[in-house]
C-alpha positions in Angstrom: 1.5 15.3 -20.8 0.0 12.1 -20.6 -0.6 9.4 -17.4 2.3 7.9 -16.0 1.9 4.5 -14.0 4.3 3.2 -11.2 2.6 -0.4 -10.5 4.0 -2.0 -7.2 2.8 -5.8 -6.6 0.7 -8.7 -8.6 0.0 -9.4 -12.0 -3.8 -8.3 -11.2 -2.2 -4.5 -10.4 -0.5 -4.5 -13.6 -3.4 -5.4 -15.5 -5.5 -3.0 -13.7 -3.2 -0.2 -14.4 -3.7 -0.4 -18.0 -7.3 -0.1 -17.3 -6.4 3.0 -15.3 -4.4 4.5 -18.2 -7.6 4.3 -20.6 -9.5 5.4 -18.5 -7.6 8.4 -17.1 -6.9 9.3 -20.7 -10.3 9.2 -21.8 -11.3 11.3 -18.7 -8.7 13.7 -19.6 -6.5 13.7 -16.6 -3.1 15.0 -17.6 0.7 15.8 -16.6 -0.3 12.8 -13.7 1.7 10.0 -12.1 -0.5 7.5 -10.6 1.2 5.0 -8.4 -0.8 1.5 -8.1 0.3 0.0 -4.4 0.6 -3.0 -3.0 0.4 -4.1 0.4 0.9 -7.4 1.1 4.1 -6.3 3.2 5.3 -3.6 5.3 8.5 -3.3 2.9 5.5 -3.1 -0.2 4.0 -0.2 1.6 7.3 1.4 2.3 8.3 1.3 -1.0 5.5 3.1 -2.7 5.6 6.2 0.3 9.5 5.9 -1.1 8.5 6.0 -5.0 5.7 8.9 -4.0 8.4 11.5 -2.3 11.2 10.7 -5.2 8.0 11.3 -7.4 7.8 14.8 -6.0 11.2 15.1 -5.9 11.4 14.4 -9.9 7.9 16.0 -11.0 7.0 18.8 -8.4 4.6 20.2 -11.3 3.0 16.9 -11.7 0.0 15.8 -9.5 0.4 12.4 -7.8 -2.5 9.9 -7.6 -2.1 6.9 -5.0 -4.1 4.1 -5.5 -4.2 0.0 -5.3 -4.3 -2.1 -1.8 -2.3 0.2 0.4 -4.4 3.1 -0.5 -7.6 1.3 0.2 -6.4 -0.3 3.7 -4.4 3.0 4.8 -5.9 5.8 2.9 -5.5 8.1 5.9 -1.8 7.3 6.1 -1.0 8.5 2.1 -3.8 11.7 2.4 -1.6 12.9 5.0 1.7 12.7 3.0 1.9 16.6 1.7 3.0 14.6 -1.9 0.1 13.5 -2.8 -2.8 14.9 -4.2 -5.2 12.6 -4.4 -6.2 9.3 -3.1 -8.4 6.7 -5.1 -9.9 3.3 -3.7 -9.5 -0.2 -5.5 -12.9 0.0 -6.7 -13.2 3.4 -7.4 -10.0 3.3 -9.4 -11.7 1.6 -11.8 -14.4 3.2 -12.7 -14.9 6.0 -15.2 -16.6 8.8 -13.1 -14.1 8.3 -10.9 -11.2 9.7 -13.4 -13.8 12.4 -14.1 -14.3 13.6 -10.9 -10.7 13.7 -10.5 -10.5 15.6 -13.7 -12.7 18.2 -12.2 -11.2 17.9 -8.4 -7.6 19.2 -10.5 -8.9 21.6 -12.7 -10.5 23.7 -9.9 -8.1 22.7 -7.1 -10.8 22.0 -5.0 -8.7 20.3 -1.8 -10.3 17.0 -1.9 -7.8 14.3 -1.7 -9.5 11.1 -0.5 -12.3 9.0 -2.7 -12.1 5.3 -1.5 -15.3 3.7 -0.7 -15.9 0.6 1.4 -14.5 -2.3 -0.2 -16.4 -5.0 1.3 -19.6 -3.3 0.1 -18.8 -4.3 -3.3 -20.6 -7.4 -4.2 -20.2 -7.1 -8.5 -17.5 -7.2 -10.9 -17.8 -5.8 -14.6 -15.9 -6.4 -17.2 -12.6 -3.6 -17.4 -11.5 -2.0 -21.3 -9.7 -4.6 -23.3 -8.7 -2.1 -25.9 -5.4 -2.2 -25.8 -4.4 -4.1 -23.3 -1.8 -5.6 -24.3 -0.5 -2.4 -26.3 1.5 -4.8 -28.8 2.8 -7.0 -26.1 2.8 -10.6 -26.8 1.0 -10.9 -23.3 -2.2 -9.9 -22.1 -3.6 -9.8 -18.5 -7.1 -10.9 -18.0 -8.9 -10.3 -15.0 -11.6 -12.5 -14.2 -11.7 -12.5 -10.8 -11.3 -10.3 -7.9 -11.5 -9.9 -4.0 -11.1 -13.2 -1.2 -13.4 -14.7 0.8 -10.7 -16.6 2.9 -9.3 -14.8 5.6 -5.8 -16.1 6.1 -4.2 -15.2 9.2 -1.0 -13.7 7.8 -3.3 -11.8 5.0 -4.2 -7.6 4.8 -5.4 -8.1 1.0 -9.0 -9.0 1.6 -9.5 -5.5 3.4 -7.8 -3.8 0.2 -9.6 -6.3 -2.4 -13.1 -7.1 -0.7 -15.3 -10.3 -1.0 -14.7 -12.5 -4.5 -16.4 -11.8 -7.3 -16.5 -12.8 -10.7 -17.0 -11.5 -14.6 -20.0 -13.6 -16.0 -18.3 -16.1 -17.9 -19.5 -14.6 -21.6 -17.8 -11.2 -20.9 -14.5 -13.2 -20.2 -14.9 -14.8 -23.2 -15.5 -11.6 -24.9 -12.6 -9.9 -23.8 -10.5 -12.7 -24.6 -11.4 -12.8 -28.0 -11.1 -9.0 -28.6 -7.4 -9.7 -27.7 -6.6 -12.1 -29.5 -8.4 -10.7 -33.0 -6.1 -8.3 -31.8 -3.2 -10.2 -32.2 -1.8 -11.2 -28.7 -0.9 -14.8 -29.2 -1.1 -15.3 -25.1 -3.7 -15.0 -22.5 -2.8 -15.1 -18.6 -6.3 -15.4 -16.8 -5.7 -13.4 -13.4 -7.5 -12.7 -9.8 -6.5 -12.4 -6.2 -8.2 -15.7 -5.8 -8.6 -17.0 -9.5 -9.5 -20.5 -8.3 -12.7 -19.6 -6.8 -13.9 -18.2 -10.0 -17.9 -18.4 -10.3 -19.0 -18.8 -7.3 -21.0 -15.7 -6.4 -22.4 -16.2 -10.4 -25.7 -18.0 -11.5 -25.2 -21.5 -11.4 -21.5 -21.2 -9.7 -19.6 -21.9 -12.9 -15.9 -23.2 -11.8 -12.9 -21.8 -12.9 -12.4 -25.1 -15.5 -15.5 -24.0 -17.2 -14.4 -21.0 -17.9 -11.1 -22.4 -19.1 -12.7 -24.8 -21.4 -15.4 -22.0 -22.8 -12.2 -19.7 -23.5 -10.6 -22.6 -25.7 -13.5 -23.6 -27.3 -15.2 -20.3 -28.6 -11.5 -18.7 -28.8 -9.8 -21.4 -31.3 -7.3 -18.9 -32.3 -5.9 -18.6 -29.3 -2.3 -19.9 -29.3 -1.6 -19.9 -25.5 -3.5 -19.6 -22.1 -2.0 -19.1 -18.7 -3.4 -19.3 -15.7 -2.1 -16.9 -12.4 -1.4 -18.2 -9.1 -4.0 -21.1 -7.7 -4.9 -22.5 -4.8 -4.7 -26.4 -5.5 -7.3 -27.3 -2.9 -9.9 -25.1 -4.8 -8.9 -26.9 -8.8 -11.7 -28.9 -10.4 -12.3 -31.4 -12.5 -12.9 -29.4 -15.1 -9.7 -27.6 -14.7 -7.6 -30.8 -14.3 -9.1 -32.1 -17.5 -8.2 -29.5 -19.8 -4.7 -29.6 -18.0 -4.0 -33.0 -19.5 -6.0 -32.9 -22.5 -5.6 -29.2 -24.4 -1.7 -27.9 -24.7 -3.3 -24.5 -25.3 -3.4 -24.5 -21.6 0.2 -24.0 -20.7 2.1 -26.4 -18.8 3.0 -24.0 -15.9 0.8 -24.0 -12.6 2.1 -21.4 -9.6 0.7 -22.8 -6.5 -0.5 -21.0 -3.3 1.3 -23.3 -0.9 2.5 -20.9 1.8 3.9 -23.5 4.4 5.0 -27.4 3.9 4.0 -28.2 8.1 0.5 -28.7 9.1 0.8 -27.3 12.1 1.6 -23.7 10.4 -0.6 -23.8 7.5 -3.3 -25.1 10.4 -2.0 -21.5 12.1 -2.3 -19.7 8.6 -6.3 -21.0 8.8 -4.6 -22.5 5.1 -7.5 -25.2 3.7 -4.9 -27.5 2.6 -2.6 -29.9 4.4 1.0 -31.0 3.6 0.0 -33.8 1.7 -2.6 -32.7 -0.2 0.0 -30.4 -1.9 2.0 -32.9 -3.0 -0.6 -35.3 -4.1 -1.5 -32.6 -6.2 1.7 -32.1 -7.7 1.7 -35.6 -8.5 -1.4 -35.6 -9.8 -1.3 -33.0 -12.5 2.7 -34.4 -13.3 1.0 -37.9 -14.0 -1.6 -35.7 -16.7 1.0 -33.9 -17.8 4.7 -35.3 -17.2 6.8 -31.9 -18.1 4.7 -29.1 -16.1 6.7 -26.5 -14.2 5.3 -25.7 -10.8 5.7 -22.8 -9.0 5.0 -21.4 -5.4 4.3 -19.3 -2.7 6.3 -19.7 0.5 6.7 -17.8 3.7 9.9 -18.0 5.9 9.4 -17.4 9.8 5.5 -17.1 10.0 4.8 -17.0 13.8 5.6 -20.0 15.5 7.5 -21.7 13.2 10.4 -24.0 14.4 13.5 -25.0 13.0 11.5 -28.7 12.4 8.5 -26.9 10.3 10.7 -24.6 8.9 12.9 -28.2 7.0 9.5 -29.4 6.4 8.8 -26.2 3.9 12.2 -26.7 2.8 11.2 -29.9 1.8 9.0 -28.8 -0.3 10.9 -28.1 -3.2 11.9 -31.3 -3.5 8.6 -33.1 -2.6 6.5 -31.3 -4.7 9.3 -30.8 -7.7 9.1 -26.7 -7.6 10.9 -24.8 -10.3 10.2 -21.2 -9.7 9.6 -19.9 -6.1 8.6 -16.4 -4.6 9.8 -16.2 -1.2 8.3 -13.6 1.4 9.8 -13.2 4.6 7.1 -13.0 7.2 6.0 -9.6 8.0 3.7 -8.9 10.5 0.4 -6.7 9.5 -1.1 -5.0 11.8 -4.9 -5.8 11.9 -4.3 -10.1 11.1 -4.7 -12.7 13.7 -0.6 -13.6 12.7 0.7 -10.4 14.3 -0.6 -11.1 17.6 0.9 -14.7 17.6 4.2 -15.2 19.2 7.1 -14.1 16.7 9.9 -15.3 15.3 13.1 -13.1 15.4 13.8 -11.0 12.2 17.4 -12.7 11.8 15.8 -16.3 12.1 13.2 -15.2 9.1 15.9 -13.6 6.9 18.5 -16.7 7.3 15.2 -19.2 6.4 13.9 -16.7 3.8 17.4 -16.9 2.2 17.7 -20.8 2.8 15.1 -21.1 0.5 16.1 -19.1 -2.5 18.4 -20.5 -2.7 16.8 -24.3 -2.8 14.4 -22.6 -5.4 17.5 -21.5 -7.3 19.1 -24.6 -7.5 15.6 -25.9 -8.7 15.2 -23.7 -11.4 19.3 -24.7 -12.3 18.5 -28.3 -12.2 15.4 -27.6 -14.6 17.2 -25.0 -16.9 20.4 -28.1 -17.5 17.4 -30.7 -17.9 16.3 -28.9 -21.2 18.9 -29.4 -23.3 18.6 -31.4 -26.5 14.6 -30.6 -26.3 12.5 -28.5 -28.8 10.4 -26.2 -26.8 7.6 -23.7 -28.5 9.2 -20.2 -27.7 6.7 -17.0 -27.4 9.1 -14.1 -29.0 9.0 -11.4 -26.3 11.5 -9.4 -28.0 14.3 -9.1 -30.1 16.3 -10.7 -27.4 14.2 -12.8 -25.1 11.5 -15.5 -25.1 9.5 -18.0 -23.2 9.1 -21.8 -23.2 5.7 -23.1 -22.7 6.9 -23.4 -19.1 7.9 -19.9 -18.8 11.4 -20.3 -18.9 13.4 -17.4 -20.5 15.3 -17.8 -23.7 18.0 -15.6 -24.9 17.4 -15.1 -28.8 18.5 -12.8 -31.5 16.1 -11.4 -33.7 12.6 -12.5 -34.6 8.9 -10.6 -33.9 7.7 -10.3 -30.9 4.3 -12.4 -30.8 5.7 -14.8 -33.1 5.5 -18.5 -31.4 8.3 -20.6 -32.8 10.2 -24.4 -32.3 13.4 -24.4 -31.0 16.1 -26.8 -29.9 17.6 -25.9 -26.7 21.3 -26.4 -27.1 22.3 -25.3 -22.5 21.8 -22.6 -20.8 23.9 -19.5 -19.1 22.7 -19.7 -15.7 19.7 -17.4 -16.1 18.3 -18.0 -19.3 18.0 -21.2 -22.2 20.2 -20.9 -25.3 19.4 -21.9 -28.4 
């Protein structure tokens, strides 16, 4: 039976775990779950031990491979759960001899259950397997960057990610293009900290370079994302190509975090208030209809009731569409958990203010697009995206297929047509 893949977290874990399934299969690991964790909160981590003893519940003839953040910052924690057999490291889930030695460790029952190296020895990134990436998606993950040099107070994922590094900008390109002669009409560039592409490369490259090498040695690409930035880290480069190339497409998710200087001050953030909103207003002037969407944490320690309304006000301020809301949770081993707390009620009733001011954001944008012709990516039979990442509900058509629509309303959740 071949590899199955439970992938908790980011868009870089899901890409990753298709690099996992090749090379697991090519190692020959069968009749294996792997489960890809996340940690960036104590409910993430909880919810993969969760998935791991319903797992064994399910599959007791199946082994069970834990891997991702969580395994790499609290390997100890899974090798003792009597469900798992084997433990893998972020690196070393990505390497080939990895999945062979596993191979071996299963077919002799050797005992060994814990391979994770030290993450913050790692200093290169190769290139992963392209082949199939996107196994007929219309959507392909490319990961370009990986690991964090900034250590924000609230933040475990640089212990389970280690120092950035980049692919050399040619091997990007390369793996772009193999996707795309392979007929994925869209390309979302992805890292834990994409914007600080290049910088451990020769000549510290930026990530606009790259983006401008991808759409000019890859003209058949039809559409480019880009995953979540951090604003304070875009370039020239990068803002150029946003106003000038609508291959780039016109949706930027924002690391923002906190609208109060005081608390992004606390969250050792490198950007103030109001440089997230002049960069809002920025890219809007080069491109008028970008979406933006963002990061933001309800009840991070200290927080008051006054830089709580000053978050708030970010979704107005900065003219956010989509937002991904975490309530505060407290890591242990981050400078945030030994600052004074707020109270659990006080985070969930601010965590839920906000969703819903980013859900009558993304209401107010949905109504605004009637009447307009938008460029829909099929997804499938049912569904599509705008060039803003919007969802449309269709019927028929091929998924890959990129056509012009008029938006006639919308039914809450999704553009009709």
């Amino acid at each position: 039976m071949p590899v199955e893949l439970v992938t908790f977290g980011c868009r870089l874990n899901f890409a990753e775990s298709e690099t996992m399934r090749a090379e697991a299969s090519a190692a020959g690991v069968q009749d294996a779950v792997i489960v890809n964790t996340c940690a960036v909160t104590n409910e993430a981590v909880a919810q993969a031990r969760q998935t791991i003893r319903r797992l064994r519940r399910d599959h007791p003839e199946r082994k069970i491979i834990v891997t991702g953040c969580a395994a790499q910052t609290e390997s100890r924690m899974f090798a003792d759960m009597p469900e798992v057999d084997r433990v893998l490291g972020n690196d070393d889930k990505m390497r080939a001899d990895t999945w062979q030695a596993t191979r071996r460790a299963f077919d002799v029952d050797d005992g060994e259950k814990v391979a994770v190296a030290d993450i913050m020895a790692v200093r290169e990134m190769a290139p992963h397997l392209v082949d199939g990436f996107h196994n007929g998606q219309p959507r392909a993950f490319v990961q370009v960057q990986n690991g964090c040099d900034h250590r924000c107070t609230f933040c475990i994922i640089p212990y389970g990610r280690g120092n950035s590094r980049s692919v050399a900008m040619g091997a990007a390109v390369e793996q772009v293009r193999k996707l795309v002669e392979g007929g994925c009409p869209e390309i979302v560039l992805t890292g834990v900290d994409v914007t600080s592409y290049g910088a451990d490369l020769p000549g510290a490259p930026k990530l606009g370079a790259l983006v401008k090498q991808i759409l000019k040695h890859v003209p058949e690409l039809k559409r480019l994302r880009l995953s979540s930035i951090d604003s304070v880290e875009a370039d020239r480069d990068l803002l150029d190509v946003i106003a000038d190339d609508e291959r780039l497409m016109p949706h930027l998710h924002l690391s923002l975090q906190a609208g109060d200087d005081l608390v992004l001050k606390r969250m050792k953030r490198r950007h103030s208030r109001n440089d997230a909103v002049s960069f809002c207003a920025q890219v809007r002037r080069l491109r008028p209809d970008v979406a933006f969407g963002a990061d933001l944490i309800a009840g991070f320690p200290t927080e008051t009731d006054a830089s709580f309304e000053r978050s708030l006000a970010l979704v107005e301020d900065c003219d956010l569409t989509f937002l991904h809301v975490f309530p505060y949770s407290k890591r242990p081993g981050t400078p945030a958990a030994k600052m004074p707390q707020v109270e659990g009620r006080e985070i969930r009733e601010r965590a839920k203010r906000l969703r819903d001011a980013g859900e009558a954001a993304l209401q107010r944008r949905l109504a605004s697009e009637a009447g307009k012709t938008r460029h829909v990516l099929i997804e499938s039979s049912t569904q599509g995206r705008t060039e803003h990442f919007l969802p449309v509900a269709i019927t028929g058509g091929i998924a890959g297929d990129v056509r012009a629509m008029t938006i006639s309303g919308h039914d809450g959740v999704r553009l009709n047509v």
